[in-house]
Rosetta silent file (secondary structure, phi, psi, omega in degrees, C-alpha in Angstrom):
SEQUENCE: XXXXXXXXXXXXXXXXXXXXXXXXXXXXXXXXXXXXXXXXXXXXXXXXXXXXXXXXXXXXXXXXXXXXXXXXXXXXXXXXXXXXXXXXXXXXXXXXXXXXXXXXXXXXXXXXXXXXXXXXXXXXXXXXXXXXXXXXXXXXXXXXXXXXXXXXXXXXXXXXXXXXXXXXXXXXXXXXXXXXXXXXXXXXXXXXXXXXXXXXXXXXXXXXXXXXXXXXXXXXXXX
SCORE:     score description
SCORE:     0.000 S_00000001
   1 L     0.000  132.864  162.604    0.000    0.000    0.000 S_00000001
   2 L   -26.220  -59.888 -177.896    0.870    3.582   -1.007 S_00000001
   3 L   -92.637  142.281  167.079   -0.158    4.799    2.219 S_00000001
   4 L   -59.057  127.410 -175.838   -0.451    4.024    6.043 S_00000001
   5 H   -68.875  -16.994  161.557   -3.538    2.435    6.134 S_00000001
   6 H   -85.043   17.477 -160.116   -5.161    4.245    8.905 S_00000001
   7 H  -114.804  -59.565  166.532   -4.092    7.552    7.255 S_00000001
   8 H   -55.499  -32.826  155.908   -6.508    6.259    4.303 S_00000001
   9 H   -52.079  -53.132 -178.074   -9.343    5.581    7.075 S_00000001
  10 H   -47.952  -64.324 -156.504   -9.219    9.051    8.235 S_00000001
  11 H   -70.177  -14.949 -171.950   -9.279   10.608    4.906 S_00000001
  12 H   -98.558  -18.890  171.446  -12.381    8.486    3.254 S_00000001
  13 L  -109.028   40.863 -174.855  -14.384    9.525    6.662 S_00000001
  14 H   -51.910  -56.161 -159.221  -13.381   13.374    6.436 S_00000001
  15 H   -88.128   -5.233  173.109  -16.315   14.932    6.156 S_00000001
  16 H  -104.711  -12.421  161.175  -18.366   13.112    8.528 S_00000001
  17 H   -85.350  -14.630  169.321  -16.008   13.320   11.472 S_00000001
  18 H   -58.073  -26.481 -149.192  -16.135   17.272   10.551 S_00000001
  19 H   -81.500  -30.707  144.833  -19.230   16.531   10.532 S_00000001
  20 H   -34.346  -61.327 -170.038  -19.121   15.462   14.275 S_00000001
  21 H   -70.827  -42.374 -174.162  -17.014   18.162   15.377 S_00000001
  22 L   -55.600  -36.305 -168.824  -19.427   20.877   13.855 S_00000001
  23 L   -58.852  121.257  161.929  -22.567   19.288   15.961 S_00000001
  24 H    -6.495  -61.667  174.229  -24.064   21.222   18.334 S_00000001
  25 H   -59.303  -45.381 -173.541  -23.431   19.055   21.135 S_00000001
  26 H   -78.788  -19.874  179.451  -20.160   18.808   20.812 S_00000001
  27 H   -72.995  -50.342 -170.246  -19.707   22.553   19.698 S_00000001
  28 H   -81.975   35.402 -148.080  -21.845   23.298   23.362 S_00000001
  29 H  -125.536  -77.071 -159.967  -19.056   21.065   25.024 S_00000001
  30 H   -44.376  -38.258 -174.100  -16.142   23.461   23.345 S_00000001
  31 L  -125.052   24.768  148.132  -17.854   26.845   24.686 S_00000001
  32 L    71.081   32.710  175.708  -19.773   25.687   27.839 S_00000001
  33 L   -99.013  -22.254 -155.970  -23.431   26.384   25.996 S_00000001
  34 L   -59.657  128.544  158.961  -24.294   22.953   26.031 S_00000001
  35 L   -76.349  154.660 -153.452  -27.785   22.352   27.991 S_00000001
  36 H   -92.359  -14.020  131.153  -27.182   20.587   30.739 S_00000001
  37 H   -17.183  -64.769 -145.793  -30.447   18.118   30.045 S_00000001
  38 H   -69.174  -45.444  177.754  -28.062   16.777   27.080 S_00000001
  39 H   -55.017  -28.521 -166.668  -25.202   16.263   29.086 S_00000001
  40 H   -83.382  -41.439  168.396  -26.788   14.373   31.620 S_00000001
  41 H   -66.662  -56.922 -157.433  -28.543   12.214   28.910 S_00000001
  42 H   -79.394   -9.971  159.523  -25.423   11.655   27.011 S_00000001
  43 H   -35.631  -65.294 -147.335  -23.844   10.689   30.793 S_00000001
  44 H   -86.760  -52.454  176.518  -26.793    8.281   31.239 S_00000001
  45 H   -83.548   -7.074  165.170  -26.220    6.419   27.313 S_00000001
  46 H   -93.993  -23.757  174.511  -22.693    6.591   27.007 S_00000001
  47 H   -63.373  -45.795 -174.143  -21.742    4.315   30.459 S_00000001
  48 H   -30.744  -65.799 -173.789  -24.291    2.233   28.741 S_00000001
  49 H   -33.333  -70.539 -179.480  -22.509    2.647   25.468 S_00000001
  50 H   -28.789  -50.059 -155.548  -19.435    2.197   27.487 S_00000001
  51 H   -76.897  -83.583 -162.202  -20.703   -1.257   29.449 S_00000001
  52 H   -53.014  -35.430 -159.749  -21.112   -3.097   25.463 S_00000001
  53 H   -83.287  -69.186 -173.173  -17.692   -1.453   24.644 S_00000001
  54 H   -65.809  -46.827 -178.163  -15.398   -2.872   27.298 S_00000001
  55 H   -74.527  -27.495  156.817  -17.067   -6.551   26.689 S_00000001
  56 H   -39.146  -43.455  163.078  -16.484   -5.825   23.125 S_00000001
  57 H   -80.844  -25.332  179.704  -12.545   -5.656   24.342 S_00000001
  58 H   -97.886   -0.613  151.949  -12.521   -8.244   26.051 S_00000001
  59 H   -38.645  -65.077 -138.675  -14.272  -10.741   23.135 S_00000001
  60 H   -82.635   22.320 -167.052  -11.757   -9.282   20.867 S_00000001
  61 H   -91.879  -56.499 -151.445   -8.936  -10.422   24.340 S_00000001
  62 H   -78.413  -19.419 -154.043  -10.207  -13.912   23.838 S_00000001
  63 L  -111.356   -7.796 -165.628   -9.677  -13.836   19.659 S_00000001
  64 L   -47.220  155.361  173.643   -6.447  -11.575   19.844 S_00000001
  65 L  -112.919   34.152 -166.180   -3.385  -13.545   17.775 S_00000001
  66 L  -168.062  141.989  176.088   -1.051  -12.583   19.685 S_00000001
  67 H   -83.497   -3.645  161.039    0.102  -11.558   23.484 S_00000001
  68 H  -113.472   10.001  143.049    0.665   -8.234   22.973 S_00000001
  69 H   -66.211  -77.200  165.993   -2.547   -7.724   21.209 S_00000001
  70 H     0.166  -81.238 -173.664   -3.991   -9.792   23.705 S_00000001
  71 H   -62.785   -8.941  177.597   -2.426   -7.678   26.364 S_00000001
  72 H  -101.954  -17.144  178.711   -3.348   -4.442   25.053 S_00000001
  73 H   -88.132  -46.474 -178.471   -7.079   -5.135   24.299 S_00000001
  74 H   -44.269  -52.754  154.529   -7.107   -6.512   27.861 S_00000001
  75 H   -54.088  -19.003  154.043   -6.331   -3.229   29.015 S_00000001
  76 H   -85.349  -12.715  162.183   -8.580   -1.477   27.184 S_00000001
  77 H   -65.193  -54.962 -173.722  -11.303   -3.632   28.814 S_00000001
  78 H   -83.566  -15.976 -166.127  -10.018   -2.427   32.320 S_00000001
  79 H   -88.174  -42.049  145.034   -8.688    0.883   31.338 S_00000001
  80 H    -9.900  -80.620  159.274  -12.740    1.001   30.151 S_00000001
  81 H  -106.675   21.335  178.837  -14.545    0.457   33.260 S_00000001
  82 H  -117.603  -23.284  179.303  -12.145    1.715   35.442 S_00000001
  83 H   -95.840 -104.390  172.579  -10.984    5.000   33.735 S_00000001
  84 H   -46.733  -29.408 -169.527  -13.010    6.215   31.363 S_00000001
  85 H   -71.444  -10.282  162.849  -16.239    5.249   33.135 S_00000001
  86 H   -27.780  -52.593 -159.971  -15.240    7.503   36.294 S_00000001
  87 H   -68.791  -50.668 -149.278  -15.450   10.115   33.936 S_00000001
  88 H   -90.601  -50.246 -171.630  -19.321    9.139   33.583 S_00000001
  89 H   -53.295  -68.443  175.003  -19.471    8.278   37.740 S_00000001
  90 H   -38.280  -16.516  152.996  -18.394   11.509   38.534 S_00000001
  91 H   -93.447  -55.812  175.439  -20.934   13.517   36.458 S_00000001
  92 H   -29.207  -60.240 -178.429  -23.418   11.038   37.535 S_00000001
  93 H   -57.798  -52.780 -143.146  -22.347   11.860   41.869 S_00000001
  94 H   -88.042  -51.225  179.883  -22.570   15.913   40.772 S_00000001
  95 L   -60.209   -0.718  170.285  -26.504   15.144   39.128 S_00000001
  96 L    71.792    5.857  164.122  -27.372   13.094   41.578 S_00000001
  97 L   -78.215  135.346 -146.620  -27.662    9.950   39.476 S_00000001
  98 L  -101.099  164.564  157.559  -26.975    6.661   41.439 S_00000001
  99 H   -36.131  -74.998 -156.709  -24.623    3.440   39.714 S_00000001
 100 H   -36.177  -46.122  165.447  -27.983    1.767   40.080 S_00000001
 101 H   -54.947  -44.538 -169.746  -29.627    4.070   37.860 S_00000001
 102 H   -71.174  -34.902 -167.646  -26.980    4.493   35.213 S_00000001
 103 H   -48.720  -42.446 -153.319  -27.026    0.577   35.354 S_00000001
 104 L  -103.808    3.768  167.856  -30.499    0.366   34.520 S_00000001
 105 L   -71.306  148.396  167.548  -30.933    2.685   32.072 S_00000001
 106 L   -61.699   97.028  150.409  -32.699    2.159   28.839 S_00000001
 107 L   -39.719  132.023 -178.518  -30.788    2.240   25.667 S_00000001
 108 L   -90.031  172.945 -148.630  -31.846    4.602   23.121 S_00000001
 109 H   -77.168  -23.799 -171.310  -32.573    3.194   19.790 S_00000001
 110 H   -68.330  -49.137 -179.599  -29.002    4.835   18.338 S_00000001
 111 H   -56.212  -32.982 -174.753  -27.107    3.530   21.089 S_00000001
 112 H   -72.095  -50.927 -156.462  -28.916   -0.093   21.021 S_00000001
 113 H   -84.605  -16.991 -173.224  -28.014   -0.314   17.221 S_00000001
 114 H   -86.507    0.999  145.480  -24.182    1.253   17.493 S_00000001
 115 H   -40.020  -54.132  174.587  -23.917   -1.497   20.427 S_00000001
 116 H   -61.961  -53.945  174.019  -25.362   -4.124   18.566 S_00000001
 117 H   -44.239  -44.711 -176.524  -23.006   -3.222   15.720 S_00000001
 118 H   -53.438  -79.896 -162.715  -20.168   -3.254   18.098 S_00000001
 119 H   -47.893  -63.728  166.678  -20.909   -6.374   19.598 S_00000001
 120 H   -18.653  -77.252  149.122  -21.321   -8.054   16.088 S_00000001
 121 H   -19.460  -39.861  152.028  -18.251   -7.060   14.986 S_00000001
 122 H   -42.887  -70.522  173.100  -16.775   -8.643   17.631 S_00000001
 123 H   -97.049   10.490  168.300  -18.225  -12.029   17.252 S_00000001
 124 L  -122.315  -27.873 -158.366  -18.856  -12.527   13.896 S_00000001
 125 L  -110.363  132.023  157.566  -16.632  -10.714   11.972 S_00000001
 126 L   -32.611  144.542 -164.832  -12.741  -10.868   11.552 S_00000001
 127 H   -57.999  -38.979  167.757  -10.754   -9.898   13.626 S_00000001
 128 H   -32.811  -44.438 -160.323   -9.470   -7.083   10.921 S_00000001
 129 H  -113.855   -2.861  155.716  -12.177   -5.641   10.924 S_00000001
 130 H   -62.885  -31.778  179.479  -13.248   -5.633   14.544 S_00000001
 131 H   -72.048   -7.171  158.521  -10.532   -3.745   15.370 S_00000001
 132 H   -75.913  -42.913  172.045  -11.606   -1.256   12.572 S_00000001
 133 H   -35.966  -11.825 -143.055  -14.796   -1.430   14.237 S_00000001
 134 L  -133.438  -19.467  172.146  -13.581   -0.379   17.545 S_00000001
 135 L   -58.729  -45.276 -152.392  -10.831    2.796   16.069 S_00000001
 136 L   -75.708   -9.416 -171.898  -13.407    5.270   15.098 S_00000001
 137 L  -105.322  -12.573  155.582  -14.820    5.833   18.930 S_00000001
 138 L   -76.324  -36.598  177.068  -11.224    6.468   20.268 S_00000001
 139 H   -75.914  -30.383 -168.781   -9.619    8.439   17.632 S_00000001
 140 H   -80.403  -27.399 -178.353  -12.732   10.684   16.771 S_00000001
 141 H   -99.618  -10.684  176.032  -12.849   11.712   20.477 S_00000001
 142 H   -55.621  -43.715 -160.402   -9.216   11.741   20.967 S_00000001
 143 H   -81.111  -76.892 -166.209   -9.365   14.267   17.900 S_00000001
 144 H   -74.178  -22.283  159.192  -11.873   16.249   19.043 S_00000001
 145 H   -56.604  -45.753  158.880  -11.044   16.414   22.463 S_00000001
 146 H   -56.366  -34.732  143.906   -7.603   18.108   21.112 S_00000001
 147 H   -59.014   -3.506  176.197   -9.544   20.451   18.797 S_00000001
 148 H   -98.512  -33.169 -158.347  -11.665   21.356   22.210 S_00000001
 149 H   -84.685  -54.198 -177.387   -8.718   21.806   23.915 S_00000001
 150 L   -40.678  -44.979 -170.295   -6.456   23.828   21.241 S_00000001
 151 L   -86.175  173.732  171.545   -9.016   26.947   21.963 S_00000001
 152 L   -60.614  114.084 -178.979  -10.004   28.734   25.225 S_00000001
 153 L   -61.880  131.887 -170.556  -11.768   26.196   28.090 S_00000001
 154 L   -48.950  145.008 -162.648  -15.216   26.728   28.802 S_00000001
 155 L   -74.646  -52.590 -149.326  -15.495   28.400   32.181 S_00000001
 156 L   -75.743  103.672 -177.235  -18.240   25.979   33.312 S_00000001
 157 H    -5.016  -75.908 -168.051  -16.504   23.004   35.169 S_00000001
 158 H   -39.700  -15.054 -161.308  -18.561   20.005   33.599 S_00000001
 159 H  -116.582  -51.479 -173.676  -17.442   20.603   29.760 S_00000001
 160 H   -54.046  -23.637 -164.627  -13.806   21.297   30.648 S_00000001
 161 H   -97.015   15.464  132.875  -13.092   18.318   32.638 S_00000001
 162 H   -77.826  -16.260  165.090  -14.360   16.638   29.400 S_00000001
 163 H   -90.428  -15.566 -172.188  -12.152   17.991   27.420 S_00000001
 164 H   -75.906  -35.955 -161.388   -9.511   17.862   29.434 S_00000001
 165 H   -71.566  -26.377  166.702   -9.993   13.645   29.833 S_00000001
 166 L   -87.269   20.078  167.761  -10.262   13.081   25.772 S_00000001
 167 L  -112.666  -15.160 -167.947   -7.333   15.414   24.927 S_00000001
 168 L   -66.747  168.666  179.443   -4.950   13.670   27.746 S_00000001
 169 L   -64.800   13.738 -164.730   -1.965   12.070   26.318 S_00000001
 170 L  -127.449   -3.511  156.517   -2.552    8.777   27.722 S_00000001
 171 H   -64.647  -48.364 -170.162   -5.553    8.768   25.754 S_00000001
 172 H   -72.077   -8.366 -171.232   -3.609    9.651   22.744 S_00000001
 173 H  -106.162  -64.679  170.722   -1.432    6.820   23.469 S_00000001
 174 H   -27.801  -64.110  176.401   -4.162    4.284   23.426 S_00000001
 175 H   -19.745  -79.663 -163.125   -4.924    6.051   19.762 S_00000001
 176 H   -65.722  -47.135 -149.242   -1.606    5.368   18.038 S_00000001
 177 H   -56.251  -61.385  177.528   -1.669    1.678   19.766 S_00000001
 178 H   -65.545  -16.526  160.043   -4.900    0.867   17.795 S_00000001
 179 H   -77.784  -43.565  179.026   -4.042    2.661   14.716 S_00000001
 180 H   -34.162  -63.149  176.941   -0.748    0.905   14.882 S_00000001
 181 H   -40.029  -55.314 -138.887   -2.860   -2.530   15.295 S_00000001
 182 H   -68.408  -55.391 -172.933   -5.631   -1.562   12.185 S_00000001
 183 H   -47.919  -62.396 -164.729   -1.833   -0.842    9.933 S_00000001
 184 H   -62.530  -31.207  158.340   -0.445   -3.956   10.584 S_00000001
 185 H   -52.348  -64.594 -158.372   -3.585   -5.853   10.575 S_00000001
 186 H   -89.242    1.718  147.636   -4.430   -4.316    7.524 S_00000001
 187 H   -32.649  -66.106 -164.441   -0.907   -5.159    5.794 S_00000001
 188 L  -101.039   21.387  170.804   -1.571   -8.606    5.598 S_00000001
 189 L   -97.213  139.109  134.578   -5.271   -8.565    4.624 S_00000001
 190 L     9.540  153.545  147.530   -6.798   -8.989    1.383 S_00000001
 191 H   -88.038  -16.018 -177.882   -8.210   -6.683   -0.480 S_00000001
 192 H   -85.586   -6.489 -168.712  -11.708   -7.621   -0.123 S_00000001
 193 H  -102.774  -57.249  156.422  -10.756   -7.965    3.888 S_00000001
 194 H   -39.317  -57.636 -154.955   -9.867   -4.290    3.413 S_00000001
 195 H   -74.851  -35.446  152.425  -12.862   -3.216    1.918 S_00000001
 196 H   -39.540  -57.584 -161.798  -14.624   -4.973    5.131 S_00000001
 197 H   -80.509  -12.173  174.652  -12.497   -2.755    7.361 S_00000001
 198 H   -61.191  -44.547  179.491  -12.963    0.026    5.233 S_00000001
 199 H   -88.663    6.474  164.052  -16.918   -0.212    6.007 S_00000001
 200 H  -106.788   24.823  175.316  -16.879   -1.099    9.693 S_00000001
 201 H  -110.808  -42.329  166.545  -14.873    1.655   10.170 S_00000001
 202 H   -59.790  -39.284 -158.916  -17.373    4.351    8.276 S_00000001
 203 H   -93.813   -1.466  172.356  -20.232    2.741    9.794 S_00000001
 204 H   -81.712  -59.492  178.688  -18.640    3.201   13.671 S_00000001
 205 H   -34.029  -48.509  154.087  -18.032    6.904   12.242 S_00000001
 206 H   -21.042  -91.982  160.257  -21.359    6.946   11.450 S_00000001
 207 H   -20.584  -56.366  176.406  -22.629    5.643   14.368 S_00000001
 208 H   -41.422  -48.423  178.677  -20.319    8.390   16.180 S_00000001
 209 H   -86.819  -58.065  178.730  -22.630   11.300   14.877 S_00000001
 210 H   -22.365  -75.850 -171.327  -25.765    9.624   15.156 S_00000001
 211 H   -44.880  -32.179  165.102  -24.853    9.424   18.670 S_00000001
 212 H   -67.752  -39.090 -172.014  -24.115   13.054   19.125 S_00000001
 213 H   -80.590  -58.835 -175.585  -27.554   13.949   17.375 S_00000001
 214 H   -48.836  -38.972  178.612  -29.395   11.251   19.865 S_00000001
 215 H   -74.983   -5.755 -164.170  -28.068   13.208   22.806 S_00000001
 216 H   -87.468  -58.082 -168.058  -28.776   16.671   21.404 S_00000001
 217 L   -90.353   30.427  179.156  -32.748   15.334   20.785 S_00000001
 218 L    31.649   48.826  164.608  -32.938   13.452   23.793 S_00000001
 219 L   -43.392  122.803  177.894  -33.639   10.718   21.759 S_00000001
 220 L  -116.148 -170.374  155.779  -36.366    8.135   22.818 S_00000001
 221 L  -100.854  142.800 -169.359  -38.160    5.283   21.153 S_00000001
 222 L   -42.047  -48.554 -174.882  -41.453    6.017   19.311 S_00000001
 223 L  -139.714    0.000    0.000  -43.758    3.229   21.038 S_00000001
């Protein structure tokens, strides 16, 4: 290949992670406008989100071909619900939402289907392309946490200490590991094995804004 192959991911989903960054929610993150409804809703569906995510690492734990895949998705399993999801307790303690509650919340239908997707990906699919599956929700917030960051932080507590936890470096480390993986991975694959990882990698991008518009409209299900 011409190219790094995760350098070619990026660039075929340009306009829809712009497309991400531009969104409201994420815009009322960056300047502390955000209503504070959305946040607490996206709070309440992303531990979900979160909960499907870490057993998503540790499926792809059990299928890894290697021990320092192995050892690195295993750590993104723990680094999961011990790390980021903090992030989620700790807005949860200042709103007065209990674990029990976040536990029990009700997936909304975008979150049920990029879950489902997730999970799918996981088990059914090569490994190639779970691990494309599984790039687009670390790098797109890695990325935009640094574009939140680059500008002045919002005075109001709650949106900076999200940007500061998706701009640190140890996030950013995590980042390169898993692009690093998707290149090497995607080295010895096919081309039709590409062309897999090319589309579970669009459709997690995808998935990414959808999820920012379900938290903006306090998405629910119809009936």
């Amino acid at each position: 290949m011409s190219e790094v192959y995760s350098d070619h991911l990026r660039k075929i989903v340009g306009p829809i992670w712009d497309a991400q960054f531009h969104h409201p929610f994420v815009q009322g993150i960056g300047d502390g406008t955000l209503d504070i409804e959305k946040l607490k809703f996206w709070v309440r569906q992303d531990y979900q989100f979160l909960i499907d995510y870490a057993r998503v690492h540790t499926t792809a734990t059990a299928r890894a071909p290697d021990m320092e895949t192995m050892t690195w998705f295993a750590g993104m399993a723990e680094s999961t619900l011990k790390v980021e999801m903090s992030l989620h307790r700790s807005y949860a303690a200042d709103f007065g939402i209990t674990e029990e509650e976040l536990e029990r919340e009700q997936k909304a239908p975008t979150c049920q289907g990029y879950t489902d997707f997730l999970v799918r990906a996981a088990t059914a699919e090569p490994f190639e392309v779970t691990v494309a599956a599984v790039l687009p929700c670390l790098w797109s917030f890695y990325e935009k946490g640094l574009r939140l960051a680059s500008q002045p932080l919002p005075n109001e507590e709650l949106y900076a200490r999200w940007i500061k936890t998706y701009s640190n470096p140890a996030f950013g480390e995590d980042v390169e590991r898993c692009r690093s993986l998707v290149d090497r991975l995607a080295e010895a694959a096919s081309p039709e094995r590409r062309a897999r990882m090319d589309r579970a990698f669009i459709t997690s991008s995808r998935y990414e804004y959808l999820f920012w518009e379900m938290c903006y409209t306090l998405q629910t299900w119809p009936v």
